[in-house]
C-alpha positions as CSV (number, residue, x, y, z in Angstrom):
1,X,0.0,0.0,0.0
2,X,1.2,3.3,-1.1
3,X,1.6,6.2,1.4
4,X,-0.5,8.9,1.3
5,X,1.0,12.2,0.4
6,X,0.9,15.7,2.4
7,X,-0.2,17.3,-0.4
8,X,1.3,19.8,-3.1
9,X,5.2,20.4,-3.3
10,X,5.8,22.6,-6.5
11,X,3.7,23.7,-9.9
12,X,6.3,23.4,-13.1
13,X,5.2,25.2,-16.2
14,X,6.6,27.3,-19.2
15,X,6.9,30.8,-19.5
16,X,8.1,33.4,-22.3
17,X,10.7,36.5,-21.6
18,X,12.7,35.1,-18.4
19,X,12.7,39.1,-17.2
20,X,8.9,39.8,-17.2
21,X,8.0,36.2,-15.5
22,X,10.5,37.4,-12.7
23,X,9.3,40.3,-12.5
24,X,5.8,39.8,-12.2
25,X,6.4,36.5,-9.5
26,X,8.3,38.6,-7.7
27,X,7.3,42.1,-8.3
28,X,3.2,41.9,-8.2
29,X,2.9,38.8,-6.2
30,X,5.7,39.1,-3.8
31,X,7.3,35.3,-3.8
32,X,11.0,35.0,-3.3
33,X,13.4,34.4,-6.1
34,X,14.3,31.3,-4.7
35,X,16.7,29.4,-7.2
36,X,18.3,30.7,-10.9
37,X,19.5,27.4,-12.3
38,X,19.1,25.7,-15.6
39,X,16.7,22.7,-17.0
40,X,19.2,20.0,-15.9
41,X,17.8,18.2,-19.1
42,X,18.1,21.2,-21.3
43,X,21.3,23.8,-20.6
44,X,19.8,26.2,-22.7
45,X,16.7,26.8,-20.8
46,X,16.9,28.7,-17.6
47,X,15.0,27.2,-14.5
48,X,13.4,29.8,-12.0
49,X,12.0,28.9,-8.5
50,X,9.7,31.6,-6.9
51,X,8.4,30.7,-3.2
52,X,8.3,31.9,0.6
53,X,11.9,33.2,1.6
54,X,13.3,29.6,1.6
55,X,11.6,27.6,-0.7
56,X,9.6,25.6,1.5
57,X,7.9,22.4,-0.4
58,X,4.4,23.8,-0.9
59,X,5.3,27.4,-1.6
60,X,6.9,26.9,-5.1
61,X,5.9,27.6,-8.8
62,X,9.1,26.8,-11.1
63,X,9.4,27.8,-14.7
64,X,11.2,27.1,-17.6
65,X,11.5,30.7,-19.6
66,X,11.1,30.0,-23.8
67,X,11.4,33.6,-25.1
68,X,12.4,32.2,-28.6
69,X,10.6,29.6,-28.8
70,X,7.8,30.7,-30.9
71,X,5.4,28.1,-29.2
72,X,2.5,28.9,-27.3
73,X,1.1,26.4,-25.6
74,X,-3.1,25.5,-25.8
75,X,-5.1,24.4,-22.8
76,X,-6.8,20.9,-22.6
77,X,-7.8,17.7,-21.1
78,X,-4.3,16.3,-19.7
79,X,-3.4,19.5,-17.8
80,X,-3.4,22.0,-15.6
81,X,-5.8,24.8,-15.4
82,X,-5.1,26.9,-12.4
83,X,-2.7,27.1,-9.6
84,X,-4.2,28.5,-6.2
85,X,-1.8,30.2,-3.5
86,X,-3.6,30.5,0.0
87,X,-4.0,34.3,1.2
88,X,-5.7,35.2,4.4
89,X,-9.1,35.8,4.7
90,X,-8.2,39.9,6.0
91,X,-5.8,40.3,3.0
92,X,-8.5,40.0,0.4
93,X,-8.8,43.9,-0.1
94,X,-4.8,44.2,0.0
95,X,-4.6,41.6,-2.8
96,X,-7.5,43.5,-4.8
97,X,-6.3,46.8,-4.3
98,X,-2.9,45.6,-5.2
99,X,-3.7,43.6,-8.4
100,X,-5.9,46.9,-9.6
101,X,-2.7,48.9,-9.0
102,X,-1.2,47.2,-11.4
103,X,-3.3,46.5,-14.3
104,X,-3.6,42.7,-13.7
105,X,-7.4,42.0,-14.8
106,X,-9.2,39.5,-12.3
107,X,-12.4,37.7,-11.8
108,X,-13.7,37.4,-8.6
109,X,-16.3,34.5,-7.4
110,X,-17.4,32.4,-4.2
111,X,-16.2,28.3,-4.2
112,X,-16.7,25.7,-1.6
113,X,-17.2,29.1,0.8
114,X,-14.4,30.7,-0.3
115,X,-13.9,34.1,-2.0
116,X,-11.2,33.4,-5.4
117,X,-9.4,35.9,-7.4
118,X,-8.9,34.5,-10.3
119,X,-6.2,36.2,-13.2
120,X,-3.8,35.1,-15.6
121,X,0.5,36.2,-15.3
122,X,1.8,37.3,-18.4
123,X,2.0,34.3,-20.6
124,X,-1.7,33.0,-19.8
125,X,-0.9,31.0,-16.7
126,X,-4.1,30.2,-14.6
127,X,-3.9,31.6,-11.3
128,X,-6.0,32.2,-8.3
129,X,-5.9,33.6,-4.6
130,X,-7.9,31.8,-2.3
131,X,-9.1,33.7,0.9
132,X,-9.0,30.6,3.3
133,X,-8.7,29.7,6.6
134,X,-6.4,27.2,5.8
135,X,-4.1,30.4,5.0
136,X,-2.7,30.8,9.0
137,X,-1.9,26.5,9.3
138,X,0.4,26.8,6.4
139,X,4.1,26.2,7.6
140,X,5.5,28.8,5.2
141,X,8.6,31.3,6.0
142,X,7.7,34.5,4.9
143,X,9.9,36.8,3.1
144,X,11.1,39.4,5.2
145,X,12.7,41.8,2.7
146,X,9.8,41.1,0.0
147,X,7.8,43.6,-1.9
148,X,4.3,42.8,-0.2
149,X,3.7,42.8,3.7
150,X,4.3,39.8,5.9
151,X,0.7,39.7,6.9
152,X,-0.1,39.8,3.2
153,X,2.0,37.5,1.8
154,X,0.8,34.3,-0.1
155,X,0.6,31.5,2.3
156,X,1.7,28.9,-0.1
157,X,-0.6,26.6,-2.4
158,X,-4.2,26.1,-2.0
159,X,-4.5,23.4,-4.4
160,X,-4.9,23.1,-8.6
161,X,-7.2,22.5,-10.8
162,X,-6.8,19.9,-13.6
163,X,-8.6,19.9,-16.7
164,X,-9.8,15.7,-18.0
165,X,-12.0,14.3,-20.5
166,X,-13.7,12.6,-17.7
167,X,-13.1,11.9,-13.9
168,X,-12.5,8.4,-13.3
169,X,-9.1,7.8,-14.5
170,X,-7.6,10.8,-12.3
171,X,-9.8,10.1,-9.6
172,X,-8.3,6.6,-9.4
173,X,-5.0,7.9,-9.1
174,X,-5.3,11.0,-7.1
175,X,-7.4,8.4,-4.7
176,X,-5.8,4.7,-4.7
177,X,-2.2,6.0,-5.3
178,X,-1.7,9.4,-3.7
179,X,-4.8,9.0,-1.0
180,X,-6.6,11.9,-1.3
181,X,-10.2,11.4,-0.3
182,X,-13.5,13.3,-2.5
183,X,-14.2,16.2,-0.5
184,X,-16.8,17.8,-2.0
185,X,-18.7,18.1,-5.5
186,X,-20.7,21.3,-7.0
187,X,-20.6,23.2,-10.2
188,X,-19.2,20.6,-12.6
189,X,-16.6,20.4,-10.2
190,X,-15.0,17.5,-7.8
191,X,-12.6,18.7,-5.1
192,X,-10.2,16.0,-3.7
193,X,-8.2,16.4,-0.1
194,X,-5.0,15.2,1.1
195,X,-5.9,12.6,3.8
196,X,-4.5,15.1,6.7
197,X,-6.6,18.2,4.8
198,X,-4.1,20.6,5.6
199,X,-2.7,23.5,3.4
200,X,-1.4,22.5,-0.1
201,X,-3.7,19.2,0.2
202,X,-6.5,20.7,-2.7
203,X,-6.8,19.1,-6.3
204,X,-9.8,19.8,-8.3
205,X,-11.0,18.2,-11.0
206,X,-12.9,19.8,-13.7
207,X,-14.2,17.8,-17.1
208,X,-13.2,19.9,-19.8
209,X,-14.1,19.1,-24.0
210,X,-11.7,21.1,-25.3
211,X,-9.7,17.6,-26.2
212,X,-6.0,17.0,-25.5
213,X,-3.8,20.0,-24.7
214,X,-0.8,21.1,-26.4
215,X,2.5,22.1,-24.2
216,X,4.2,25.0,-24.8
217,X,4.7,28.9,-23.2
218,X,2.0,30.3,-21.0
219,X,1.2,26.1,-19.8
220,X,1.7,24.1,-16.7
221,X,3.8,21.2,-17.9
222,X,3.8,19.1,-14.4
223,X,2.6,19.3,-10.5
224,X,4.8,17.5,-8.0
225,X,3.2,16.0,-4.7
226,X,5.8,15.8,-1.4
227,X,7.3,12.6,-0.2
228,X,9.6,12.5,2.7
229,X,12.3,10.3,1.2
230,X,13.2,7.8,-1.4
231,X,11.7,5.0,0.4
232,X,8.3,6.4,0.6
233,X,9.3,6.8,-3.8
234,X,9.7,3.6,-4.1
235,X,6.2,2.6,-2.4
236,X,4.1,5.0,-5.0
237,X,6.3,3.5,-8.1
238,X,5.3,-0.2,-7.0
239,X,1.7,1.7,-6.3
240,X,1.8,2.9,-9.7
241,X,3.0,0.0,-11.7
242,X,0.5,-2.4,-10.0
243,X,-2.2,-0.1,-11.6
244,X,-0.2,-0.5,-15.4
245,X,1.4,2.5,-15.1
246,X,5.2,3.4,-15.5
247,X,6.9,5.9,-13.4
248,X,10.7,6.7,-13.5
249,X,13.7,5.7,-11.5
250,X,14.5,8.2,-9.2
251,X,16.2,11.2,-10.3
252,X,18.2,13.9,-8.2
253,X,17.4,17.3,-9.3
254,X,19.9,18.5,-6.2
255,X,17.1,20.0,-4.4
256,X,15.0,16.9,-4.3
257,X,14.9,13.9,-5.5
258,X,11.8,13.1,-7.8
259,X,10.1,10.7,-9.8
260,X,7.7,11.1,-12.8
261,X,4.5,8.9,-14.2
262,X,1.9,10.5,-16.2
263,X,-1.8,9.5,-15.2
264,X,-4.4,8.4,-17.3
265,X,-5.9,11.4,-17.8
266,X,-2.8,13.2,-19.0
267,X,-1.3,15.6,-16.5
268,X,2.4,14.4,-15.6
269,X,2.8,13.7,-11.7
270,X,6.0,14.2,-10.3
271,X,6.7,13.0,-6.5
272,X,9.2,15.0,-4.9
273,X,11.3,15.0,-1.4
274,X,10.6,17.7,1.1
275,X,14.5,17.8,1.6
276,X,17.3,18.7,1.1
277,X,16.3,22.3,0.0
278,X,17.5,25.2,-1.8
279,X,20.2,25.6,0.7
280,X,22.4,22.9,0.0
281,X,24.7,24.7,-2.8
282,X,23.3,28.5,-1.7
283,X,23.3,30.4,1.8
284,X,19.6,31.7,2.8
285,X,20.8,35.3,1.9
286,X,22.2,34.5,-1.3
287,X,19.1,32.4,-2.7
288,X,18.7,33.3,-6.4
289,X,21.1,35.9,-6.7
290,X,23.5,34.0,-9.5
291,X,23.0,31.2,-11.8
292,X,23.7,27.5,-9.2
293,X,24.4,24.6,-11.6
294,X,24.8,20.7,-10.4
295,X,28.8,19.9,-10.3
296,X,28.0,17.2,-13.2
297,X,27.6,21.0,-15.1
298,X,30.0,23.3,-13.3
299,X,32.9,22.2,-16.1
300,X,30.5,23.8,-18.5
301,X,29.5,26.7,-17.0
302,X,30.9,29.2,-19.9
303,X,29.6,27.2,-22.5
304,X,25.6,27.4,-20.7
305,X,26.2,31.0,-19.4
306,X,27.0,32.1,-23.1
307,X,23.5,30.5,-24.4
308,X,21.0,31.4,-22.0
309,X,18.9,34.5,-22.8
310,X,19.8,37.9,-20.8
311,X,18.7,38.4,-17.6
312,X,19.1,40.9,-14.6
313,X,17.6,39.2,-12.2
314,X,13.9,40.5,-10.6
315,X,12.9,44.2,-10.1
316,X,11.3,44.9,-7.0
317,X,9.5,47.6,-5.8
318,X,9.2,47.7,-1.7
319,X,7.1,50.9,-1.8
320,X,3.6,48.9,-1.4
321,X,5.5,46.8,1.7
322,X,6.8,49.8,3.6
323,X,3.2,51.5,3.3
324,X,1.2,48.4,4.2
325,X,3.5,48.3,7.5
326,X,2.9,51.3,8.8
């Protein structure tokens, strides 16, 4: 029998100009510039972290910048529609005030109870702030020196919500492999809990028509779940394989160490470790200020640094946090 994870541990997906995603992760919505490294798979591609100030599993959205690329991606069945961060309930007006301030369009709407702010980032990612209780159980570190007020800061994931062709085959997985339990159903749409229901344990499932979707910039191209170590990765690959499905061998991406299987419905899974961190090859204060590379790379650091598109790191602007701490 499979454990049953704690819930989210980082949202993957594909953005455009590697400036304007930092600057709007960290500028507008105030997450820490965690880790600048590159796609271990694909030197030429830079690989951003943003999350609380040090990465902690359930805090981060990672991106792969594409700015020459030329390929926009198309939502469908097989991936991810939105990613939720957690605010509190009290910093509902700071987040609409904020987003009005700076020209970021958003719908906002009641769920399950819960009042959503729903937008897109700059290359069409789905994202939404959830005013939720759930926002003051999250273990998260907040970012002292950030651009948006402690008390205001995003308190980590809320959950996703995946786009299928039908429920079953995701259900299946998210429920006999990962042990999330239905939590509730309205609207077209099925909501699924980590078994301990804490914050990051959301997944929702939403039947969509709009057939398969196509990867590419302004798309989520994974979602990782936590596992505490390679042990508990071995349980869900024998939990995946006795359901005829094929995950990897565990891989070390330095920060974690993860394995892959794609469900049945079509979103890629990724089970991660909640250690060692973002600390292992970068002090706390130093965390994404140059570009970190695994020693298998370091004797071709010129050749990568000479390929990768330019970059000055994020611009922040601290005016909105020194005012809101008054």
């Amino acid at each position: 029998m499979a454990p049953t994870t704690a819930g989210l541990h980082h949202v993957t997906a594909m953005a455009g100009d590697p400036q304007r995603n930092a600057d709007f992760y960290v500028g507008t919505l105030g997450l820490r510039f965690v880790k600048r490294t590159v796609n271990h798979d694909d030197t030429g591609t830079y690989h951003f972290y943003f999350g609380d100030e040090v990465g902690t599993p359930g805090t981060n959205i990672t991106f792969f910048p594409w700015p020459e690329s030329g390929r926009s991606g198309q939502f469908g069945a097989g991936q991810t529609r939105d990613t939720a961060y957690a605010i509190r309930p009290d910093s509902l007006e700071y987040w609409t005030d904020r987003l009005d301030d700076r020209g970021v369009e958003f719908e906002r709407t009641e769920r399950f109870d819960e009042t959503v702010l729903r937008f897109e980032d700059p290359d069409g990612i789905g994202l939404e702030l959830v005013a939720t209780d759930l926002a003051d159980d999250a273990e998260v570190q907040p970012w002292a020196d950030g651009p948006v007020p402690v008390e205001h800061q995003l308190r980590g994931f809320h959950g996703v919500t995946l786009g299928v062709a039908e429920f079953g085959p995701t259900e299946s997985v998210l429920t006999d492999v990962l042990g999330y339990e239905l939590d509730r159903q309205a609207d077209g749409r099925r909501r699924y809990r980590a078994a301990d229901g804490g914050p990051h344990s959301i997944v929702d499932l939403v039947e969509t028509d709009a057939g398969r979707g196509q990867m590419g910039v302004g798309t989520v191209h994974h979602v990782a779940f936590m596992a505490e170590d390679e042990a508990e990765q071995e349980q869900y690959r024998e939990a995946f394989a006795e359901r005829g499905l094929r995950a990897t061998t565990i891989v070390d991406r330095t920060y974690f160490r993860s394995i892959y299987c794609r469900e049945p419905g079509g979103v890629l899974f990724e089970i991660a470790t909640t250690g060692p961190g973002f600390t292992v090859d970068e002090d706390i204060d130093e965390l994404g200020s140059s570009l970190v590379l695994p020693e298998r790379l370091e004797a071709k650091r010129e050749a990568i640094e000479a390929q990768l598109p330019a970059f000055d790191g994020p611009s922040i602007d601290h005016s909105s946090a020194d005012a809101g701490s008054e």
